[in-house]
C-alpha positions as CSV (number, residue, x, y, z in Angstrom):
1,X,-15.2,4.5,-1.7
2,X,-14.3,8.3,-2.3
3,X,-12.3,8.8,-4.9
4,X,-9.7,11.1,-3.0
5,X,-9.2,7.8,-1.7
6,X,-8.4,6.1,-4.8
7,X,-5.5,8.4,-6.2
8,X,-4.7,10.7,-3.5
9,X,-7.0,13.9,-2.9
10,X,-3.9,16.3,-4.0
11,X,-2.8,14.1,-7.2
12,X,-6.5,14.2,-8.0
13,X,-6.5,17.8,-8.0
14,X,-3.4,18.1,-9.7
15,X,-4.4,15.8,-12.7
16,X,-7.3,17.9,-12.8
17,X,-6.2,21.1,-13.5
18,X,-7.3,22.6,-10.6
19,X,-5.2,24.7,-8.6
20,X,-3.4,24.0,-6.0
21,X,-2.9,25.7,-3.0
22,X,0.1,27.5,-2.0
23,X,2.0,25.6,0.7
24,X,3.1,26.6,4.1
25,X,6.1,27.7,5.5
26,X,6.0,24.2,6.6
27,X,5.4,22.4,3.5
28,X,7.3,24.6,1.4
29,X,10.7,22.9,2.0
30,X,10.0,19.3,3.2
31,X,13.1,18.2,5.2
32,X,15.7,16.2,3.4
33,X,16.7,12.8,4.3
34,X,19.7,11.9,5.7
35,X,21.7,9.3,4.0
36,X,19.9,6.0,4.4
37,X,20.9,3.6,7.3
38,X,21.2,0.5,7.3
39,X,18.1,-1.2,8.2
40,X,15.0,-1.0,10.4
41,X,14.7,-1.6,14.3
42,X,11.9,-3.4,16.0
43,X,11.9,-4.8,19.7
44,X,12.3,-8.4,20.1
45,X,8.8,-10.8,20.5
46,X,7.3,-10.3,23.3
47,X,7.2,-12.9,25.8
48,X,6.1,-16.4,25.0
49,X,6.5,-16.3,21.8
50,X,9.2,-17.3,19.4
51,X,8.8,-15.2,16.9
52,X,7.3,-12.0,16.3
53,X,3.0,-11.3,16.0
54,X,2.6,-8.8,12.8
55,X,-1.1,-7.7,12.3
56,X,-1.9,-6.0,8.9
57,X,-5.0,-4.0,9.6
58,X,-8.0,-2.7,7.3
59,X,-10.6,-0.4,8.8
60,X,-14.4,-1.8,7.8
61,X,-14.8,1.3,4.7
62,X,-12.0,-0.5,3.1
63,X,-8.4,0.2,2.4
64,X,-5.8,0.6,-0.4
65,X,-5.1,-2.7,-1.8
66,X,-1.6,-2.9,-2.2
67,X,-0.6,-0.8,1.1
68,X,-2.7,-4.3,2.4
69,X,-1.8,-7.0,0.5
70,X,2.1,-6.1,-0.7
71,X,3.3,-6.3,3.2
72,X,0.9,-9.3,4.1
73,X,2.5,-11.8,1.1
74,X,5.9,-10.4,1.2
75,X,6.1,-11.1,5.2
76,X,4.1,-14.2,4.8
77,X,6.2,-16.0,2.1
78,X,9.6,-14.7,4.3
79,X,8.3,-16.9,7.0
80,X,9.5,-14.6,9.6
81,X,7.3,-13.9,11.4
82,X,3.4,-14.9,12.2
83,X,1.3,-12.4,10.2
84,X,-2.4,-12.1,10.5
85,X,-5.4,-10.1,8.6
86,X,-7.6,-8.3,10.9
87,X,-10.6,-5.6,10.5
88,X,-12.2,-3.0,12.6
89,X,-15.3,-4.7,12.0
90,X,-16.3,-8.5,10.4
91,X,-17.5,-9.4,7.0
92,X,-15.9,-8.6,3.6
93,X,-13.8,-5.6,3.2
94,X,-13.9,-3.5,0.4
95,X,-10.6,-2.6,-1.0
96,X,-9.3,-0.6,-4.1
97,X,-9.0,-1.7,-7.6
98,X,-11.7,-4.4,-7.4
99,X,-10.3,-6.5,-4.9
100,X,-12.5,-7.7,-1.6
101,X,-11.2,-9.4,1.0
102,X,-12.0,-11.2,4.1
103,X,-9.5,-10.6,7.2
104,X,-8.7,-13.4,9.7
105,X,-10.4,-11.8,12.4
106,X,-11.5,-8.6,13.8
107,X,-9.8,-6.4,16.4
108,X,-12.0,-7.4,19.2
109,X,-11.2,-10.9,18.3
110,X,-7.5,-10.6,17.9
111,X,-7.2,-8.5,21.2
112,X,-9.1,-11.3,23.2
113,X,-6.8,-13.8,21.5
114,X,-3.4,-11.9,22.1
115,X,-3.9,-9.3,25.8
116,X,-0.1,-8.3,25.0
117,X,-0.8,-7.2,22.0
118,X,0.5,-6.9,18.3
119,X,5.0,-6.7,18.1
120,X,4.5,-4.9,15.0
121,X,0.9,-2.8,13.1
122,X,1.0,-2.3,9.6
123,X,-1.4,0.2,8.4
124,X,-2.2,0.8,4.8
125,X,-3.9,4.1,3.8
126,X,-7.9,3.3,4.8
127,X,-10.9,5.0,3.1
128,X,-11.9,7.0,6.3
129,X,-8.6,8.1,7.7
130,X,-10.3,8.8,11.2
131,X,-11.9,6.2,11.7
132,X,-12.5,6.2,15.2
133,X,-12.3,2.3,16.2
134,X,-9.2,2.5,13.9
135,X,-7.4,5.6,15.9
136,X,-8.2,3.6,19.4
137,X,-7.1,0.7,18.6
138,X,-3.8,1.6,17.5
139,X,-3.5,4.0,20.1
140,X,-3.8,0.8,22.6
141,X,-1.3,-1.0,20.4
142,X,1.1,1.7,20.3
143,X,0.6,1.7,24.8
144,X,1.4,-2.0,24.4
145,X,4.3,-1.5,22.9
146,X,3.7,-2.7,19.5
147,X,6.0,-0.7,16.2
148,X,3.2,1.0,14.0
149,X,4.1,1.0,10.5
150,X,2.2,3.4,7.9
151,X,1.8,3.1,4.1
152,X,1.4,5.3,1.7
153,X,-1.5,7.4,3.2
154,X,-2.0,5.3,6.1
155,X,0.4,8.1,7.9
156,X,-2.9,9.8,7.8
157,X,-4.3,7.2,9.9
158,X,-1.3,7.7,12.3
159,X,-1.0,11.7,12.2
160,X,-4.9,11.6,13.2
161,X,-4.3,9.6,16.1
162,X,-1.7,11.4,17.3
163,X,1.0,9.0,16.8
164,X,3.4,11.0,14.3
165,X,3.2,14.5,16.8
166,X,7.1,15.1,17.1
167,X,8.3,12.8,14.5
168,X,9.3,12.7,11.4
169,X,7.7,10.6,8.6
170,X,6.6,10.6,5.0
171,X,3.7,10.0,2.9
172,X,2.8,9.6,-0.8
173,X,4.7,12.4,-2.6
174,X,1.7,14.3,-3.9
175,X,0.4,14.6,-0.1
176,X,3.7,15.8,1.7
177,X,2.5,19.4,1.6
178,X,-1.2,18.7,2.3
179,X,-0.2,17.1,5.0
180,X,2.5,19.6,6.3
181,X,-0.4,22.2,6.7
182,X,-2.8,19.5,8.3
183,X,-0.1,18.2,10.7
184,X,2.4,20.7,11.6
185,X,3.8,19.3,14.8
186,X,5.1,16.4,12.1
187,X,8.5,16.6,10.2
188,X,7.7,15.3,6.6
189,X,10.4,13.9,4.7
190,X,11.3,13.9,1.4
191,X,14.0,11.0,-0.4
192,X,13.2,8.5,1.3
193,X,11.0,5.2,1.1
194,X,10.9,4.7,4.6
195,X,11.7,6.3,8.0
196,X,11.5,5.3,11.4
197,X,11.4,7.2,14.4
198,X,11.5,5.8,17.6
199,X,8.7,2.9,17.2
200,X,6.9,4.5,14.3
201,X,7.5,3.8,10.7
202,X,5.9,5.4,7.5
203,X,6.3,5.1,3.8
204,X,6.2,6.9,0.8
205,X,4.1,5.6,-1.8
206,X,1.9,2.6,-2.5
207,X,5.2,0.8,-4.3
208,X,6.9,2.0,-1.2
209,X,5.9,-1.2,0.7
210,X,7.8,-3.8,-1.2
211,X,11.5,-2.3,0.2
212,X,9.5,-1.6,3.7
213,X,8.6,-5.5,4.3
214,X,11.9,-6.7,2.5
215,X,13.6,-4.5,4.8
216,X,11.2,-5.8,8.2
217,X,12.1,-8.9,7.1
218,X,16.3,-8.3,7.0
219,X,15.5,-6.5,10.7
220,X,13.3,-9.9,11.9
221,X,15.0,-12.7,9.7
222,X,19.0,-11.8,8.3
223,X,20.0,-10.7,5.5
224,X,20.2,-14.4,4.0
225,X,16.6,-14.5,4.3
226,X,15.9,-11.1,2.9
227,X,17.5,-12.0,0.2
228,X,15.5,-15.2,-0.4
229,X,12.3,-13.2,-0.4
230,X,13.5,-10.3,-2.6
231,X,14.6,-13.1,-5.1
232,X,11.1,-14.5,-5.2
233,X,9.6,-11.4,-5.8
234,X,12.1,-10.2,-8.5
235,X,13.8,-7.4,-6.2
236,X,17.4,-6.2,-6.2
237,X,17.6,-3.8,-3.7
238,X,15.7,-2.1,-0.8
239,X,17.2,1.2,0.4
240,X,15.2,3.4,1.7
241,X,16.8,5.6,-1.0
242,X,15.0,7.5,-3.3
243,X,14.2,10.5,-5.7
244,X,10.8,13.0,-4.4
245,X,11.7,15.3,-7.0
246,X,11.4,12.5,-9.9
247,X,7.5,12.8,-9.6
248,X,5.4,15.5,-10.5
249,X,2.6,16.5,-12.5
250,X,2.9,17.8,-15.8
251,X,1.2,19.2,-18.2
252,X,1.2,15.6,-20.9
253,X,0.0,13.9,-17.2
254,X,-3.1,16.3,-17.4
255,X,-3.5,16.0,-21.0
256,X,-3.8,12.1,-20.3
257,X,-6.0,12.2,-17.7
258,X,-8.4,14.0,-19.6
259,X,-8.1,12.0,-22.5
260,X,-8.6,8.8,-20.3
261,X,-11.5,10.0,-18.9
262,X,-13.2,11.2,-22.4
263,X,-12.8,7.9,-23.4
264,X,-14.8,4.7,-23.2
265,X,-14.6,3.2,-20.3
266,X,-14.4,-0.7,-20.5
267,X,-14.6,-3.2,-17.5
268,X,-11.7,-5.7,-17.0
269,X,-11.5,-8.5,-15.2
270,X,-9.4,-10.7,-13.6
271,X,-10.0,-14.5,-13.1
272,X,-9.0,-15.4,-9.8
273,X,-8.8,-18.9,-8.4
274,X,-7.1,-20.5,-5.4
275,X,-3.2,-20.3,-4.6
276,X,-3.3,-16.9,-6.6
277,X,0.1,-14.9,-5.6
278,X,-1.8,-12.1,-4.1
279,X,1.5,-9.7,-4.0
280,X,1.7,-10.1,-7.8
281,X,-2.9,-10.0,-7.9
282,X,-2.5,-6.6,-6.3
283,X,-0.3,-4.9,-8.3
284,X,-1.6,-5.9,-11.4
285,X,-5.4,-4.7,-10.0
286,X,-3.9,-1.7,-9.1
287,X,-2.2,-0.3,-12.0
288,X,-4.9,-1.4,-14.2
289,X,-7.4,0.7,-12.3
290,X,-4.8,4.0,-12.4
291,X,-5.9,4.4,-16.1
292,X,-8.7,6.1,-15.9
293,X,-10.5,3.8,-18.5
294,X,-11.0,0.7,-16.6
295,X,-13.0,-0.4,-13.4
296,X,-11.2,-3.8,-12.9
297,X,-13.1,-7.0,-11.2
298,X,-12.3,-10.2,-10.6
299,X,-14.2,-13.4,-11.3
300,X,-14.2,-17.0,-10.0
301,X,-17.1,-19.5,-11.2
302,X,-19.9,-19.4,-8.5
303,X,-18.1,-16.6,-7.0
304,X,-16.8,-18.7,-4.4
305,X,-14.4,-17.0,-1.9
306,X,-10.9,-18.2,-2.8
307,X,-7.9,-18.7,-0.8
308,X,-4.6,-16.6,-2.1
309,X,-0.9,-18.2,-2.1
310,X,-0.6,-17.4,1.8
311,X,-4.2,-18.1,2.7
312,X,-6.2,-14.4,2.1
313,X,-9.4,-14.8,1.3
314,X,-10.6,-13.0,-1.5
315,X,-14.2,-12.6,-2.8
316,X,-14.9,-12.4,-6.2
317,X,-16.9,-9.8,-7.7
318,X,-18.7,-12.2,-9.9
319,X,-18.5,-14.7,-12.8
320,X,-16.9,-13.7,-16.4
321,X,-19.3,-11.8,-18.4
322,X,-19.1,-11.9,-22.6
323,X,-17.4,-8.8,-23.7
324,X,-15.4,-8.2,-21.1
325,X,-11.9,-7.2,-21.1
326,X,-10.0,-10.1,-19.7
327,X,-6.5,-10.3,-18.1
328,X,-4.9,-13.5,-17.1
329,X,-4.2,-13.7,-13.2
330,X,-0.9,-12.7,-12.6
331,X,1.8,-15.7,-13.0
332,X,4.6,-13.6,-12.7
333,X,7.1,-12.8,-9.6
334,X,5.5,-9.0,-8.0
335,X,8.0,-6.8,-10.0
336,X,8.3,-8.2,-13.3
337,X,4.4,-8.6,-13.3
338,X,4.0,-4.7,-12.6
339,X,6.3,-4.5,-15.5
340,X,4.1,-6.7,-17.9
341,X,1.3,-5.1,-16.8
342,X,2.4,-1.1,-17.4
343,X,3.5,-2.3,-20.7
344,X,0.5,-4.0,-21.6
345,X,-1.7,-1.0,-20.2
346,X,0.4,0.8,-23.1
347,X,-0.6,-0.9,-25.9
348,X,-3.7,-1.0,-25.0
349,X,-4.5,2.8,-24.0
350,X,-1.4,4.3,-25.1
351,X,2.5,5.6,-23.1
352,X,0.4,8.5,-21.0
353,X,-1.9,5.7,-19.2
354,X,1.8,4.4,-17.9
355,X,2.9,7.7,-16.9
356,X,-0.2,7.9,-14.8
357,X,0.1,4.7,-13.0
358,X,3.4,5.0,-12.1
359,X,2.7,8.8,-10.4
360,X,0.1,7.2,-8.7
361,X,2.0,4.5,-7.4
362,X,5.2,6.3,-6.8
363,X,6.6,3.8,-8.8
364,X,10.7,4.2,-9.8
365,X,10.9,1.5,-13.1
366,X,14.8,2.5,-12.8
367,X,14.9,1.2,-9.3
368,X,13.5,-2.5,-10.4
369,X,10.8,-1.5,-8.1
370,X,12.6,-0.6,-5.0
């Protein structure tokens, strides 16, 4: 999996020291967000069913692992809806941070199973952007009337397949202009964690997702039962509000990167087992593996596929190896896990591995992650 994929092709750059390029008349001045409203709107199920069909997809090169896994748990546990895994292609999927997954079915199957299609699409950022199975499926969702919802750099999927022509959207913060010069006929917005336009929704960044689902949910469920899921997942609010301007890269971030990358580089993994909270899993895998100094992996004995709190299936890596760094599973709700985790990535690597993570993630710790 490219590592443009990993961190964002423009945030790589920047943490570099390379260069960047000088933006367009287009990128230059993003547009600014209106003030938030109130909530999301999605078209009721469609017929014979009594509640909304919500398919989270992964294209077969893999996908970013929270952009996948935040939106399936959070919509799963809200019980809202009926939310299903699905691939471009069978077999185990390769996703970031050392996580592998098996989908509930593939697109061929799902689209024998349901003619009418999905109600809503949720598509995390994917390790080829244009993939062409990918593009043509949700192009044939989008004709059946389904709401496509980007994360992160899944509004690459959507730009490439023509669904964000006319629209405005947003993207992870350190690909706004990139994708300004790359998709001009798109308005790209800036302070906000989510827009919709017309039947199309994007994201900002990775973290992004947790106010997105809590926020589908509110639209599909009530508030009531919004606020039962944010509660279990140790959220507060989920505005789309929020700060662009709060995340750039600076000269320390450089400095870090560097000295993360000069330094040894240790495994760690994480032991996995069934009825793991895979919203909490994610996170944890993911800011790990923003460091620099860590490739994370889980481990289950026999490497056994396991079954997560809402029924993914995960595939181990492997089995625990002597040496290795180890991290308990995550026990805590989503949020206050991330928390544990950044703080613990600091004492181990030091305050700049922290920095890093949370640029990467386009994660607000002021905003209880929200």
């Amino acid at each position: 999996m490219r590592l443009s994929h990993l961190l964002g092709s423009t945030l790589l750059l920047s943490l570099a020291g390379a260069p960047l390029a000088a933006p367009s008349a287009v990128a230059a001045s993003p547009a600014s967000a209106p003030v938030p409203t109130a909530g999301l709107v999605v078209p009721a199920a469609k017929a014979g069913r009594t509640r909304p069909l919500i398919a989270v997809v992964a294209d077969s090169a893999g996908a970013q692992t929270t952009d996948f896994i935040v939106p399936y748990g959070v919509l799963k546990d809200s019980d809202v809806a009926d939310v299903r895994s699905v691939s471009t292609r069978g077999g185990t999927i390769a996703m970031t941070r050392g996580l592998r997954i098996m989908t509930d079915e593939t697109i061929a199957d799902f689209d024998a199973r349901e003619a009418a299609g999905a109600d809503i699409v949720i598509v995390p950022a994917q390790a080829e952007p244009k993939s062409k199975a990918l593009r043509n499926w949700l192009r044939s969702q989008a004709a059946k009337g389904a709401t496509i919802v980007s994360v992160c750099e899944g509004a690459r999927v959507l730009a490439a397949a023509g669904l964000l022509d006319g629209k405005r959207a947003v993207t992870h913060w350190a690909s706004l202009d990139s994708m300004a010069r790359s998709y001009p006929a798109t308005t790209w917005v800036r302070d906000r964690r989510y827009v919709q336009d017309g039947p199309v929704i994007t994201t900002a960044g990775v973290t992004a997702s947790i106010p997105m689902s809590l926020a589908l949910v509110e639209t599909i469920g009530g508030r009531a039962a919004a606020e039962a899921t944010a509660r279990r997942f140790g959220v507060e609010s989920w505005t789309p509000a929020h700060r662009t301007g709060d995340f750039a890269i600076e000269a320390s971030d450089r400095a870090a990167a560097a000295e993360a990358q000069r330094a040894k580089q240790e495994l760690t993994e994480i032991p996995i087992g069934d009825g793991v909270d895979e919203v909490s899993l994610a996170l944890q895998a993911e800011a790990w593996g923003r460091t620099f100094r860590t490739k994370v992996v889980t481990t289950h004995a026999g490497r056994t596929p396991i079954r997560s709190r809402h029924g993914l299936v995960i595939v181990p890596d492997g089995e625990a190896k002597p040496g290795s760094h180890v991290v308990e599973a995550a026990t805590l709700p989503a949020v206050r896990e991330l928390e544990a985790t950044l703080a613990e990535m600091g004492r181990r690597y030091g305050s700049g591995v922290i920095r890093l993570a949370i640029l990467a993630m386009e994660y607000d710790p002021d905003a209880n992650g929200n």
